[in-house]
N, C-alpha and C positions, 0 to 999 in steps of 0.2 A: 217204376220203369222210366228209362230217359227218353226224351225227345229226338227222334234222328231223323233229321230232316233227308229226302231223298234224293235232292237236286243237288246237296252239298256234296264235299271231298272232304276226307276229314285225317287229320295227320296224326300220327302215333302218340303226341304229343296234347290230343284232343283237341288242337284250333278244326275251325275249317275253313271252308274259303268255298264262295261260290263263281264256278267258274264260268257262269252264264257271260258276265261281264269283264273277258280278259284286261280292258285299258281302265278299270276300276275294278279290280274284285272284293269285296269285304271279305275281310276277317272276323271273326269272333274267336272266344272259347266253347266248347259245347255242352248241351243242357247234361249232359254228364260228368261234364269237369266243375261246373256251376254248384253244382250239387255237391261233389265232393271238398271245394274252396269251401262254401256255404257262404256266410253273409262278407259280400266284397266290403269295404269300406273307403280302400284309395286304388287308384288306379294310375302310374306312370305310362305316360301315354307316349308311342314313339315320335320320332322328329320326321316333318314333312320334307319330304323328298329324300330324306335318308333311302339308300339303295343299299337293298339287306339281300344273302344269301340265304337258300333252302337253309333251314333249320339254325339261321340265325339268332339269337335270343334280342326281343326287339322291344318289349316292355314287360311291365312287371303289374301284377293286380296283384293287393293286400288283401286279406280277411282276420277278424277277430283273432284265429289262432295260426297264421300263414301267411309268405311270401311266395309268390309263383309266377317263374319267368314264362313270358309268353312267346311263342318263336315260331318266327317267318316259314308257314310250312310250303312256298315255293319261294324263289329270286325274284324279284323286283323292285320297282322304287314304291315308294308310299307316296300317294299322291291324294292319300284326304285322310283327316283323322276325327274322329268322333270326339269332336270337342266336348258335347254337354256331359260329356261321362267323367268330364274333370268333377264335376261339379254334384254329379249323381251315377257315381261308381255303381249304386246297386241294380241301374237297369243290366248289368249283366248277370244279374240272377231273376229279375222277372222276366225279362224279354232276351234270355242269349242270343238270337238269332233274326232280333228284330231290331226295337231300338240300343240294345247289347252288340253291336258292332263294336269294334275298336278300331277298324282302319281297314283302309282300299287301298290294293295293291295295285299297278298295272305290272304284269306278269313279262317277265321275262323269258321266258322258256315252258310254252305251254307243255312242254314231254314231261316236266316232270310232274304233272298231274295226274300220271299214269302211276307214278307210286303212292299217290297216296289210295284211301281207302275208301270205298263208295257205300253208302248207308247199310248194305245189308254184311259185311266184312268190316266196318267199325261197330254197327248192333254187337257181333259176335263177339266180338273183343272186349265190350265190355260186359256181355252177359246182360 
């Protein structure tokens, strides 16, 4: 069974994004999507201060048998990015949600955190 954190949003696309901290919010993938990648190996990390739209595709994690674009699940600019993950891609399979960050968003348009999905409607969807 995967990890769904409660406090997160989490987008169709399985990032999620903690909206606690709208002028930083992390990104990750989630311990659902981690699982299904399985063992990451590189990660393309996006560019700082790049200003991405909702459902943008904004980097890319590798694994053994996989390429998987990662996308902006609301608007705004990227204003930090999880460097050491150049370096050690596979914290985003021990730690998705912890040191498994990929990057902080400051939020553009807090409404559209209203579409995405909040832990017990992302539980569901993935069963």
């Amino acid at each position: 069974m995967s990890n769904v954190l409660d406090h997160l949003k989490y987008a169709e696309s399985h990032e999620w994004i903690d909206p606690t901290t709208p002028e930083a919010a992390p990104v990750g993938i989630s311990d659902h999507a981690q699982d299904e990648i399985q063992d990451v190996v590189y990660l393309e990390l996006p560019e700082l201060g790049r200003v991405v739209e909702k459902g943008e595709a904004i980097a890319v994690v590798e694994s053994v048998k996989s390429a998987n674009d990662i996308y902006a699940p609301v608007g705004g600019e990227i204003v930090e990015i999880n460097e050491p993950l150049g370096e050690a891609p596979e914290l985003i399979n021990t730690d998705p949600y912890g040191e498994g960050w990929i990057f902080k968003l400051k939020i553009a348009d807090a409404s559209e955190l209203q579409a995405l999905d909040d832990a017990t409607a992302y539980s569901a969807k993935i069963g």
